[in-house]
Backbone as numpy.savetxt, mean C-alpha at the origin, in Angstrom:
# Nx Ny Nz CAx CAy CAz Cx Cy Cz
-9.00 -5.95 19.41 -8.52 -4.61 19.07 -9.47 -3.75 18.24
-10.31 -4.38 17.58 -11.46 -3.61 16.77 -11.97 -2.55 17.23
-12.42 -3.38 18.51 -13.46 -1.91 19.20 -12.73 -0.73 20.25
-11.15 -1.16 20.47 -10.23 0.07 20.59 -9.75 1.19 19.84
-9.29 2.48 21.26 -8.92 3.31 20.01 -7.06 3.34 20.82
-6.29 3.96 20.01 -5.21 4.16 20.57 -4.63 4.38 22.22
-3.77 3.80 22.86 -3.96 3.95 23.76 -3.90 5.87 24.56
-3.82 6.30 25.76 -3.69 7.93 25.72 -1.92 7.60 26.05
-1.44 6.86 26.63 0.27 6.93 26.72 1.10 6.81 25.88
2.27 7.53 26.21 3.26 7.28 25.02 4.49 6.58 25.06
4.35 5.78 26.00 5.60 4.84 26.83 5.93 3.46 25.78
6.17 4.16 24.70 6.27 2.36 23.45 7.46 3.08 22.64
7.50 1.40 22.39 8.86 1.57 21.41 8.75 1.06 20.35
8.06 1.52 19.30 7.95 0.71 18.04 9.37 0.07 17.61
8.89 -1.25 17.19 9.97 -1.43 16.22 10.15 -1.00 15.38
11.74 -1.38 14.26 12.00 0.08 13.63 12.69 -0.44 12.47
12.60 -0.63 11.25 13.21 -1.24 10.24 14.00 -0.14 8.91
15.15 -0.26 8.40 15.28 0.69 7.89 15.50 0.38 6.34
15.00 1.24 5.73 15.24 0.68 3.75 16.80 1.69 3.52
17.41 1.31 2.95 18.62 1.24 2.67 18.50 2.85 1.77
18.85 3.18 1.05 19.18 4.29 -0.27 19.48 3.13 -0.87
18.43 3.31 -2.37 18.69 2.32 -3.21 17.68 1.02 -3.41
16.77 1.20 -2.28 16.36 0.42 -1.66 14.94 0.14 -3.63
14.81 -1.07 -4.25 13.89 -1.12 -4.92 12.38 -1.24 -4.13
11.33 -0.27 -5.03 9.94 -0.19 -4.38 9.23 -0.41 -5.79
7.81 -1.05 -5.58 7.46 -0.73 -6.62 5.44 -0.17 -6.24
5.12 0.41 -7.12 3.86 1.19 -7.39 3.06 0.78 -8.33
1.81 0.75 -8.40 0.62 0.75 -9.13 0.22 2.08 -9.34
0.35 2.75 -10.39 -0.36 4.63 -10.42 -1.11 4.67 -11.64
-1.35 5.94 -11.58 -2.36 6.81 -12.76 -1.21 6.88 -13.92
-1.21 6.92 -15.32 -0.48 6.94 -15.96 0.03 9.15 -15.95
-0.91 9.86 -15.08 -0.81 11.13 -15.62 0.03 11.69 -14.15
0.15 10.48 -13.43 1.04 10.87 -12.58 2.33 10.41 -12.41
2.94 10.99 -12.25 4.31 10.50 -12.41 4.59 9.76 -10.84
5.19 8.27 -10.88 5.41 7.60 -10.12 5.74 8.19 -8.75
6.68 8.97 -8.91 7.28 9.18 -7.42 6.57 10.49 -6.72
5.35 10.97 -7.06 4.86 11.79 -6.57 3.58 11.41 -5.56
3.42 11.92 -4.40 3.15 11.52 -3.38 1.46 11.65 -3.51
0.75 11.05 -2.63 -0.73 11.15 -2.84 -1.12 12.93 -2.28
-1.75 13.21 -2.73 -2.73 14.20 -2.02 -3.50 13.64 -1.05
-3.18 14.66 0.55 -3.34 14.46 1.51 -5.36 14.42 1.25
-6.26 13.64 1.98 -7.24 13.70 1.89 -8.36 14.14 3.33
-8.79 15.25 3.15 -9.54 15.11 5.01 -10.52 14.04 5.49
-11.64 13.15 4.64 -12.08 12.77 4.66 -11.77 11.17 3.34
-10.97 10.79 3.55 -10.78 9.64 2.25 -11.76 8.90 2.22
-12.61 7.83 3.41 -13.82 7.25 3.48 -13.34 5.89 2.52
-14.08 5.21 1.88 -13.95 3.62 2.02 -13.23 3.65 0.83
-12.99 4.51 -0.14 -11.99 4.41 -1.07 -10.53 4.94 -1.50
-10.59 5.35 0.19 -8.96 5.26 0.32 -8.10 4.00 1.31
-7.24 4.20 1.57 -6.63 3.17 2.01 -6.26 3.14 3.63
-6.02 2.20 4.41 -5.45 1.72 5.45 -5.00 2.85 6.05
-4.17 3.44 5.73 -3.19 4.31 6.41 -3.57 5.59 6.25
-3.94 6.25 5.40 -4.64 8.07 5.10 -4.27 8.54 5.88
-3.94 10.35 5.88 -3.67 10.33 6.35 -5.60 11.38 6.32
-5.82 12.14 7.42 -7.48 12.71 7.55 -7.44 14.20 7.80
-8.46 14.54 8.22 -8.27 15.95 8.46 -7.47 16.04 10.37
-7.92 14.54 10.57 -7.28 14.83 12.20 -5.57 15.47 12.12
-5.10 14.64 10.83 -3.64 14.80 10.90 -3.47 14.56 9.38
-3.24 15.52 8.88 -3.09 15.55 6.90 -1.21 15.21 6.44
-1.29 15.07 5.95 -0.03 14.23 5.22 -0.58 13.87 4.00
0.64 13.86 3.04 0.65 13.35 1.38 1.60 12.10 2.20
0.76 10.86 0.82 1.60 9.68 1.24 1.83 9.27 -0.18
2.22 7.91 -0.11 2.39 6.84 -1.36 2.51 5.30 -0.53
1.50 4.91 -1.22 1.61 3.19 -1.06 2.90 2.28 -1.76
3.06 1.40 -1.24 4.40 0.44 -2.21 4.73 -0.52 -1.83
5.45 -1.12 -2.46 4.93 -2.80 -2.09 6.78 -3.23 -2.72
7.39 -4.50 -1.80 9.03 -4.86 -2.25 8.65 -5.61 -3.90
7.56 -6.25 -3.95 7.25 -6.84 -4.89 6.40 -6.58 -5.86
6.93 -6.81 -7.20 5.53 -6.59 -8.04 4.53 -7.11 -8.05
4.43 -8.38 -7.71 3.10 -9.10 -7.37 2.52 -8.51 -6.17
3.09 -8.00 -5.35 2.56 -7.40 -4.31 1.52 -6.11 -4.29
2.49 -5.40 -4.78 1.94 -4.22 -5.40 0.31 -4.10 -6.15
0.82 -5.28 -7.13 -0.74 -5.59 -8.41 -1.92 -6.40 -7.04
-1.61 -7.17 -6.32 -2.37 -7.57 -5.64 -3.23 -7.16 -4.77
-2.60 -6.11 -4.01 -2.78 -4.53 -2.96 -3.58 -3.50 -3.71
-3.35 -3.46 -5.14 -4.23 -2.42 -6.04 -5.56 -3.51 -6.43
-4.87 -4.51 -6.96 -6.50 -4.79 -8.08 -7.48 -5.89 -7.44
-6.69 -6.43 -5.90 -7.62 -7.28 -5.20 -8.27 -7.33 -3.65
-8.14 -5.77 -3.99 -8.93 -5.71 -2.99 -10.70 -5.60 -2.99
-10.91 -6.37 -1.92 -12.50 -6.72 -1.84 -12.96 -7.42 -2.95
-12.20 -7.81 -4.07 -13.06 -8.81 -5.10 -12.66 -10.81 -4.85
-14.24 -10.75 -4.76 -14.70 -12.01 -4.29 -14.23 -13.10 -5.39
-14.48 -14.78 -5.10 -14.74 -15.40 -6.23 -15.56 -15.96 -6.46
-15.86 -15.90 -7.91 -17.35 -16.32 -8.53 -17.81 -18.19 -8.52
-18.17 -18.67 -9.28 -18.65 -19.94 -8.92 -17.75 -20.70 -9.37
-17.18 -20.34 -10.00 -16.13 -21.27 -10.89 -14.30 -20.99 -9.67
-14.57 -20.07 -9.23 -13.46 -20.15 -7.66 -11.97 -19.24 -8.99
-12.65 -18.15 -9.74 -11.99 -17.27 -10.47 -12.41 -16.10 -9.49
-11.51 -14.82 -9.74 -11.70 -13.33 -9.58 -11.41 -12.46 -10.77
-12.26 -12.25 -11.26 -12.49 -11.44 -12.62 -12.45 -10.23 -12.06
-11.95 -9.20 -13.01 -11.30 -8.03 -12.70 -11.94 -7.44 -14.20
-12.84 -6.22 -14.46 -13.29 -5.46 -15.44 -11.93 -4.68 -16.17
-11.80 -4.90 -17.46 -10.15 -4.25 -18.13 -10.49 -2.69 -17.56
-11.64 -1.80 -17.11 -11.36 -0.58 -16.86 -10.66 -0.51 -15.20
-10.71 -1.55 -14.56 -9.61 -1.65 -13.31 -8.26 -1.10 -13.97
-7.38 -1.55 -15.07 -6.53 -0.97 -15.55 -5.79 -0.19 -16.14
-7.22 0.34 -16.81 -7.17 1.52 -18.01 -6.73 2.76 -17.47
-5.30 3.02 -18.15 -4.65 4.07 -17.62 -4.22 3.83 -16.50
-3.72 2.78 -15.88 -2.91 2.29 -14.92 -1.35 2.08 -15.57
0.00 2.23 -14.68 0.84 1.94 -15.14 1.93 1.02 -13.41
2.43 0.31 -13.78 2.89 -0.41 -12.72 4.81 0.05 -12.88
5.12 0.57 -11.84 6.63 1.58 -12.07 7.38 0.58 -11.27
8.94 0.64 -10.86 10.06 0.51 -10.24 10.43 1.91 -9.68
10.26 2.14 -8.95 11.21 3.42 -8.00 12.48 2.39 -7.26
13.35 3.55 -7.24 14.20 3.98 -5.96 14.41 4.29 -4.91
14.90 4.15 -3.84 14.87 5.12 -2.72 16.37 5.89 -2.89
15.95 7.41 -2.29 17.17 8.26 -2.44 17.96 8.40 -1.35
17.41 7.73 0.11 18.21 8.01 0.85 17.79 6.78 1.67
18.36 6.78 3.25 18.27 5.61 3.65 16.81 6.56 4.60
15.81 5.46 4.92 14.40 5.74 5.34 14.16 5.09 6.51
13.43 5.51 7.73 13.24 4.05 8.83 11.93 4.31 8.77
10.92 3.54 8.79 9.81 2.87 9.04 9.52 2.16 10.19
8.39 2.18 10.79 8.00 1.38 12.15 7.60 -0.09 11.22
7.87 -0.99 12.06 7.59 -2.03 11.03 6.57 -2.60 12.50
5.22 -3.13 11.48 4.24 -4.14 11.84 4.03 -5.13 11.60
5.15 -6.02 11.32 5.12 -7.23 10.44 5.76 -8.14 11.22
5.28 -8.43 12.44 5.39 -9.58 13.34 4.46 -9.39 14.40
4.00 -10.67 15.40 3.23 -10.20 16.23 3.64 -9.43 17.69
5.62 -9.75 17.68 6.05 -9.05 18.80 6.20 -7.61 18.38
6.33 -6.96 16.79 6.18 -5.58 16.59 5.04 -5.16 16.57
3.62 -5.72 16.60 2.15 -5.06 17.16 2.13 -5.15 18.17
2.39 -5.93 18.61 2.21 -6.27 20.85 3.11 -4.60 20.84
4.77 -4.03 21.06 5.16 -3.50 21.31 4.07 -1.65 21.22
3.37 -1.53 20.28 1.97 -0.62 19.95 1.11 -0.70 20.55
0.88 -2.27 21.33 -0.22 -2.09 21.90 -1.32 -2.84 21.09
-0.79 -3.43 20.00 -1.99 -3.64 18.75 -2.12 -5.21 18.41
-2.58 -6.34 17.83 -2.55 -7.38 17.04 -2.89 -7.34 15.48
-3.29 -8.47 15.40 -3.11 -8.42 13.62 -4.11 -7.90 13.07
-5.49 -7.44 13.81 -6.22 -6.47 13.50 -6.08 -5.64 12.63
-5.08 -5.02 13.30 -4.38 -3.66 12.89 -3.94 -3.73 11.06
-3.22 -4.96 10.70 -2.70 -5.18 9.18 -3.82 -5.94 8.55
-4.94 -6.80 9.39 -5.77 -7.32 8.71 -6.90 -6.61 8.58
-7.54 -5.77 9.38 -8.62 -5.17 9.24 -9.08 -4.91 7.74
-10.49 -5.16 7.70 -11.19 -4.86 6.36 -11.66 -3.24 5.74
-11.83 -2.90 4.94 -11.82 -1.26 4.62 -13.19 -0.26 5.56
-14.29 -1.24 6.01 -14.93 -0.82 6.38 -13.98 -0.21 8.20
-12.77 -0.86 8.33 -12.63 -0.78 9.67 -11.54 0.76 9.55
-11.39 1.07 8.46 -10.25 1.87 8.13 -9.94 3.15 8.75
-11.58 3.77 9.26 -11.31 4.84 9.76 -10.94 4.51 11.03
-10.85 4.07 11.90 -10.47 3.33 12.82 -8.40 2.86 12.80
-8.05 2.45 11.88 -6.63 2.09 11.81 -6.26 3.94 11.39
-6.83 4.07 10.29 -6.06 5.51 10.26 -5.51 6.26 11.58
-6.55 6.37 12.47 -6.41 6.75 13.83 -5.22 6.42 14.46
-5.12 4.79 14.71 -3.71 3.88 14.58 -2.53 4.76 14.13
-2.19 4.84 12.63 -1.46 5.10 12.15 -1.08 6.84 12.56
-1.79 7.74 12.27 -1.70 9.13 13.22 -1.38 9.23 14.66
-1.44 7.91 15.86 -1.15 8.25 16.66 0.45 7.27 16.77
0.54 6.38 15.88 1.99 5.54 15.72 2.55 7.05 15.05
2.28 7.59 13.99 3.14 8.76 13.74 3.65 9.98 15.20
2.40 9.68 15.97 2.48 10.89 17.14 3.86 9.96 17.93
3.85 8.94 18.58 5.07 8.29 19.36 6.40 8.41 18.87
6.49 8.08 17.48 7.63 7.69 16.58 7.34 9.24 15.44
8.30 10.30 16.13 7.97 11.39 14.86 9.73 11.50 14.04
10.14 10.57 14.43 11.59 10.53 12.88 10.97 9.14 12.28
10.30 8.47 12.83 9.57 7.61 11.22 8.92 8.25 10.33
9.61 7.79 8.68 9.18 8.38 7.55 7.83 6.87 7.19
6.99 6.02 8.21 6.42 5.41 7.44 6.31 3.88 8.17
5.76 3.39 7.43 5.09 2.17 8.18 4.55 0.95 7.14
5.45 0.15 7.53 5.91 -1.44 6.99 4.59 -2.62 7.68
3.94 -3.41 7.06 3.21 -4.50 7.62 3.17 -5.53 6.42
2.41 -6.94 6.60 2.25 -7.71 5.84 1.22 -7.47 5.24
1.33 -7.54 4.04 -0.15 -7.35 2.72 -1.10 -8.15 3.20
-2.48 -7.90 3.49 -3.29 -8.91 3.40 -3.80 -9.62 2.22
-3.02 -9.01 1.12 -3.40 -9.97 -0.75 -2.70 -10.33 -1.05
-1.73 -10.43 -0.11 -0.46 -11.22 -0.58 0.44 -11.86 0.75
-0.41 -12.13 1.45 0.55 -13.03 2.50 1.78 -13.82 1.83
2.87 -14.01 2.36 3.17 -13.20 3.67 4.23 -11.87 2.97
4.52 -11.58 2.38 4.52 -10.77 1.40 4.73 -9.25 2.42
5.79 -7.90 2.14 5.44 -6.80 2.83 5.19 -5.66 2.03
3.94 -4.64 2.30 4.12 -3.61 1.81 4.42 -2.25 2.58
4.53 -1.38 2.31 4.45 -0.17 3.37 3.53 1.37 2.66
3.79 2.41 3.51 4.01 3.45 2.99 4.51 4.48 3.78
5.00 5.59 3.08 6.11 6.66 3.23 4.87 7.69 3.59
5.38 8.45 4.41 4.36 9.80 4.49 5.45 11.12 4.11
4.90 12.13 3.61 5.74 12.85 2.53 6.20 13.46 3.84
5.84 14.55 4.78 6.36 15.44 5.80 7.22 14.45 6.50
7.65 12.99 6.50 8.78 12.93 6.97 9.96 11.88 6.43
9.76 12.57 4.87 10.78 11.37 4.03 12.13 12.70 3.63
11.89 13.90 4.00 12.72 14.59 3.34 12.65 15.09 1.77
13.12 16.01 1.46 13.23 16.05 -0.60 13.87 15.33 -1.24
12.53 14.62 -2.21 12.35 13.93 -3.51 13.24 12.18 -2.75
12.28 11.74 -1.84 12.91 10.63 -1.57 12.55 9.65 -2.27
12.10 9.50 -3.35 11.99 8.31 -4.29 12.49 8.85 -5.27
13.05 8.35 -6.65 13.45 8.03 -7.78 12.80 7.34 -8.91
12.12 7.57 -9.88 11.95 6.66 -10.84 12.74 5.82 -11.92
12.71 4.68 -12.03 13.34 3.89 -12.60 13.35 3.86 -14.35
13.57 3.26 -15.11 13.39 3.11 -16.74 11.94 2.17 -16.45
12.04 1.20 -15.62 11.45 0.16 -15.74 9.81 0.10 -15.38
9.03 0.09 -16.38 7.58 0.06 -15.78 6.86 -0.85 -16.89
5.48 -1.02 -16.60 4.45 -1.49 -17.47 2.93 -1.16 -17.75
3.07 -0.30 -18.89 1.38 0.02 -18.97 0.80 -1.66 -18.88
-0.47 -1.26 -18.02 -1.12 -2.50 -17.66 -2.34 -2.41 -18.72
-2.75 -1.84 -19.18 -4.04 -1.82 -20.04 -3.80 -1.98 -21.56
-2.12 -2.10 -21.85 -2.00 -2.20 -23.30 -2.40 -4.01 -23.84
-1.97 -4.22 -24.43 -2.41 -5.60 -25.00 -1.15 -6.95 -24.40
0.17 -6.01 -24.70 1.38 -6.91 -24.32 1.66 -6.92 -22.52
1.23 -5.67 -21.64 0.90 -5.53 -20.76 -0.23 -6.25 -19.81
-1.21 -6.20 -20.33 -2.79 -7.19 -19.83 -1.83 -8.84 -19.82
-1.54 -8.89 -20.76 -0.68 -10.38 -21.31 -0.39 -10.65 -20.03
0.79 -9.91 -19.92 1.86 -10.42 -18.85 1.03 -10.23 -17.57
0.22 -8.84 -16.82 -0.36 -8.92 -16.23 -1.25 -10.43 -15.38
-2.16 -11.07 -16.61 -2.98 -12.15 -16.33 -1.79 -13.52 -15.92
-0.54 -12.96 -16.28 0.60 -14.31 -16.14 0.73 -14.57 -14.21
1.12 -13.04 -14.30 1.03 -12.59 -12.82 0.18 -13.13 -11.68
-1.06 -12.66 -12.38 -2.07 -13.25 -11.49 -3.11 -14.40 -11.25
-2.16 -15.29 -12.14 -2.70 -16.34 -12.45 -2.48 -17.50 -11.13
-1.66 -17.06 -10.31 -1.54 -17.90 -9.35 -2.79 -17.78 -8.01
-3.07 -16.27 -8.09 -4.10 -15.74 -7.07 -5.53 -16.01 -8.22
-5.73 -16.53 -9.13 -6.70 -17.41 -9.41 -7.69 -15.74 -9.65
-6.87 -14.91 -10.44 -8.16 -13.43 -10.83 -7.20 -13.40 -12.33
-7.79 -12.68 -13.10 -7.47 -12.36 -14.41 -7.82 -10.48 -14.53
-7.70 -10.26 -15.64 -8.57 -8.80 -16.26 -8.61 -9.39 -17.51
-10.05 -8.79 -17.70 -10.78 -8.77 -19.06 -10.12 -8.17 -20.12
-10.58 -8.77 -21.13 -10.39 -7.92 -22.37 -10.95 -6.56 -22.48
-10.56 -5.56 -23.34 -11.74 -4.58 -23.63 -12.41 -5.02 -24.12
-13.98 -3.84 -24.00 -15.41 -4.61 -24.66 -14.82 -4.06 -25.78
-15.39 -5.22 -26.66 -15.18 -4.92 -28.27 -14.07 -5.39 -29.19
-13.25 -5.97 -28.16 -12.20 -6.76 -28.65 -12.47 -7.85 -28.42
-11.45 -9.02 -29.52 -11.60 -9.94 -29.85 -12.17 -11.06 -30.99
């Protein structure tokens, strides 16, 4: 599937999964943004945006999100970092600085094409390519995802398995078709860069064998 591009027909039936109203999500953000506000659409995102973007072919504000918090932290802080000799993934404390990890809501009930089996990529036309592909392949899935939006236009969004967190699901919402203010923020979050935060953080990710540093100068 790499070296394909979408097919030109529109004779498919994505599968179709739906999140409830109410439904818990959770986020990795900027602390100066407030959780439930959607990305700025990008024309050109290039290797430091994500999977799904939306481009100048087809612009959309989105938001990434993940059912789990480990999911979420895993999807943000491990991507592309390798491990060193000792079979650790060290993570620099400015990965976090001014990061905050939220709980949203959903406000209404949402359907999503879901890619999170191999009979819901076959039905696209696609394999696991498509959820595994590496960032260099991205402009390429974006394409994917703009023409899954072109087949399926009452999906608010698109469900697959994390590749940093097998088997694990994350998705994302594209703003032009979730309706107004379809997320909610919760009480519940965690600055990740504070001291009691990093704490719990490294607890987290202690199973995926990465940490974050201290700040320089502490200790």
């Amino acid at each position: 599937m790499p070296d394909e591009n979408p097919p030109a027909g529109r004779g498919f039936a994505p599968h179709r999964v739906i999140l409830p109203k109410g439904t818990p999500l959770w986020r990795v953000h900027s602390r100066k943004r407030p959780c439930e506000q959607f990305v700025d659409r990008l024309p050109q995102p290039g290797l430091a945006g994500g999977r799904f973007d939306g481009t100048a072919e087809d612009r959309y504000q989105h938001v990434y999100l993940a059912y789990e918090q480990s999911t979420a932290l895993a999807e943000f802080l491990l991507r592309s970092v390798g491990f060193d000799g000792a079979g650790l993934r060290q993570l620099p404390h400015a990965t976090v600085t001014g990061k905050r990890l939220s709980l949203l809501e959903t406000t209404r009930e949402i359907a999503l094409i879901t890619l999170s089996s191999t009979p819901a990529l076959a039905a696209v036309a696609q394999d696991e390519w498509l959820i595994q592909a590496q960032p260099l392949d991205y402009p390429r899935t974006r394409r994917w995802a703009h023409w899954l939006r072109a087949i399926d236009r009452d999906a608010a969004g698109l469900e697959w398995i994390s590749r940093r967190n097998l088997p694990r699901r994350c998705l994302i919402l594209f703003r032009d078709r979730c309706g107004p203010a379809p997320l909610t923020p919760t009480p519940l979050h965690v600055d990740l860069d504070t001291e009691s935060g990093l704490t719990w953080l490294n607890v987290i990710l202690r199973p995926y064998r990465a940490y974050v540093t201290t700040p320089v100068g502490d200790g």
